[in-house]
N, C-alpha and C positions, 0 to 999 in steps of 0.2 A: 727574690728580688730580681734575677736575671731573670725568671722563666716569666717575671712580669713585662719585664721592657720586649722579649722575643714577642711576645701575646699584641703588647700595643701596637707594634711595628706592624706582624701580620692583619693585626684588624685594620690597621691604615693601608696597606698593599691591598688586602682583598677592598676597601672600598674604594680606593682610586681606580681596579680593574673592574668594579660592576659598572662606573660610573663611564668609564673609559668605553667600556663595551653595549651600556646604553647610546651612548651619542652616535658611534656605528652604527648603533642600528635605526634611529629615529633621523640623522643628519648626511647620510650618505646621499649622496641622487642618485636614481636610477640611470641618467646618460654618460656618466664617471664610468672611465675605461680601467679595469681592472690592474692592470700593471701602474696604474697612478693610485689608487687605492693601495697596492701593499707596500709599492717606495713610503708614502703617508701616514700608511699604519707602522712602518719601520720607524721612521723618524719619532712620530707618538712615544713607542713605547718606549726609546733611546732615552728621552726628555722625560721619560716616567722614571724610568729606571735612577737616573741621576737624580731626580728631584728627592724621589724615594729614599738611597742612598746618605745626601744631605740634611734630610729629617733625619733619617735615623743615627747621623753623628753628632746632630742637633740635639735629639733629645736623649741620647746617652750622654752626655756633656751636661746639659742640665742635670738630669738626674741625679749623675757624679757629683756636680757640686752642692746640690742639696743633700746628698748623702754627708759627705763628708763634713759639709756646715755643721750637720747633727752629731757627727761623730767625734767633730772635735769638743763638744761639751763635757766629754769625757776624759779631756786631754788630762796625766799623771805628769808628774816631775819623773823623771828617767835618772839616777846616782848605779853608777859601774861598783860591782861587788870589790874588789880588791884582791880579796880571798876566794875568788874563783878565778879569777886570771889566768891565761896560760903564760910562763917565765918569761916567753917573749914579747908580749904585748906589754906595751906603756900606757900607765892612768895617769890625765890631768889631774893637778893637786885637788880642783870640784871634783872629778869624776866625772865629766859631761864628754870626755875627750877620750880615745885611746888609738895609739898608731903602734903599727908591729915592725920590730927594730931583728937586725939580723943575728944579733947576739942576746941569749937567754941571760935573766936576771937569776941572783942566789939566792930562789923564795924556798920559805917550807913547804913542803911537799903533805899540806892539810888535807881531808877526805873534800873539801868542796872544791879544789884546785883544779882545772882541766889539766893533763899531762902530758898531751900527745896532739892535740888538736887547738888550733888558735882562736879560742873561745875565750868568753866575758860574760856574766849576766849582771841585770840591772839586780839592785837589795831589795827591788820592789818586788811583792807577792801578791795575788790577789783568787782566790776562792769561791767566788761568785760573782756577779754585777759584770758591766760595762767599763773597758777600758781603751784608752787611744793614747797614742806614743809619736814621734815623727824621729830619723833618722836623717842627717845629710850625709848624703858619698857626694857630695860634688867632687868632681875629679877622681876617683875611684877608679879603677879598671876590675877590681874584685872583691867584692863583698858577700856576706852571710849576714841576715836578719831574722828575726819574726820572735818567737817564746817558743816557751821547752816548760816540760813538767818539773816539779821540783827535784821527782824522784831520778830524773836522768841520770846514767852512768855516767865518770866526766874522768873515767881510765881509760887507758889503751885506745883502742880504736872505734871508730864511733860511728855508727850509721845514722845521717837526718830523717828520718821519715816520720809521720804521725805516728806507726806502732810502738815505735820505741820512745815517743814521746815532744819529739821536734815537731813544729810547724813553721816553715820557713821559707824563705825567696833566695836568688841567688845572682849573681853577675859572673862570669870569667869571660877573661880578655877582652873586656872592656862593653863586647854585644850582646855576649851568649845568657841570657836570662833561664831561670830555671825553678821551677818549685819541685823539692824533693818529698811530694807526693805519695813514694812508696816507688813507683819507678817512676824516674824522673819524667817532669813537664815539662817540653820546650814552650817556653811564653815570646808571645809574637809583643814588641814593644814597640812605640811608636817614635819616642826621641826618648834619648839615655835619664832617668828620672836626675834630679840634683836633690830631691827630699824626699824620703818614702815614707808615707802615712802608715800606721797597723792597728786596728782596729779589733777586739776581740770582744766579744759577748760569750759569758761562759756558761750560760745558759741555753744558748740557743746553739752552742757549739762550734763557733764562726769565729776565724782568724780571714782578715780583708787585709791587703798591701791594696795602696793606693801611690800616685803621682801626686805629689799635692802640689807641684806647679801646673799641672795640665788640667788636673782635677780628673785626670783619666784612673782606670781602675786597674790592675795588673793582675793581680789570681786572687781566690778567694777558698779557703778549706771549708766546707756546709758538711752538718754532719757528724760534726767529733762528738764525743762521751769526753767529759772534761772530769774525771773526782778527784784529782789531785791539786794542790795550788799551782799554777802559773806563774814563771818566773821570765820577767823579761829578758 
């Protein structure tokens, strides 16, 4: 899908520059003093360059939001496990809520329980198909999202990466975006998201974070081996 939108772009740059490079050569006059020719052709390609630029934010912007049009026909109901909680996290009585309090709760100490890490997953599972979810951080300075395998470990210490079964995005101190990739991604974001769209095809092996106020796109994992169920 990205190596599509690079492809369009480049075929519209190469034909603005054939086209650009025709007209030099059939519109030029021969009694044009050459230092006015290249101030001319500076300015030209200035006004290509920007125009170019503006398509191409154009039609990634489109694009984004017909993606996401389509991805939300997938949209699932999201309910917070309970019994995967870590002690310090609080669930709304739905389960659509949770905020982390500085004093740990007297839970059991179940095998599904995160222990050491401020983690939560949704009851939802899913083992094939298409699915989409949305998150609000408005106001957030530090979040973690995306799915985890079922099988993940959820003792002691925990590393996010796809080999161990996470795929996820990340926020600290309010700018710093991050997908833990395996060594982490510095992700370039354009305004702070207030809802983050996820998107996962478990067949095609694709977890997408999107902006869904901007309709812009944030990182995307291509590629995964999915055989275990998915836990939001």
């Amino acid at each position: 899908m990205i190596q599509e939108r690079i492809k369009k772009i480049q075929d519209i740059k190469h034909s603005a520059e054939v086209r650009n490079i025709s007209s030099s050569l059939f519109n030029t006059p021969e009694t044009r003093q050459w230092p006015e020719i290249s101030m001319k052709t500076h300015v030209s390609l200035e006004t290509l360059r920007r125009a170019l630029t503006q398509l191409q934010h154009n039609l990634d912007e489109k694009l984004t939001k017909t993606e996401l049009k389509r991805m939300q026909q997938y949209a699932v109901d999201v309910t917070l496990d309970p019994d995967t909680a870590y002690p310090r996290l609080i669930l709304s009585d739905d389960g659509k809520r949770v905020r982390d309090e500085d004093v740990s709760q007297d839970l059991p100490d179940n095998p599904e329980r995160f222990d050491s890490c401020a983690c939560v997953l949704g009851k939802e599972g899913f083992s094939s198909g298409r699915f989409y979810f949305e998150v609000q951080v408005k106001g957030k300075t530090g979040w973690d999202l995306g799915v985890v395998r079922e099988s993940i470990n959820r003792k002691g210490e925990i590393t996010a990466r796809p080999s161990d079964g996470y795929w996820t995005v990340a926020v600290r101190n309010g700018y710093q975006y991050i997908a833990f990739a395996g060594p982490p991604v510095s992700l370039c974001v354009r305004v702070n998201p207030q809802q983050v769209g996820v998107f996962v095809d478990y067949e095609e092996g694709l977890v997408s974070f999107y902006d869904v106020e901007s309709s812009s796109h944030i990182y995307s994992y291509t590629g995964q081996s999915f055989t275990d169920t998915i836990r939001i």
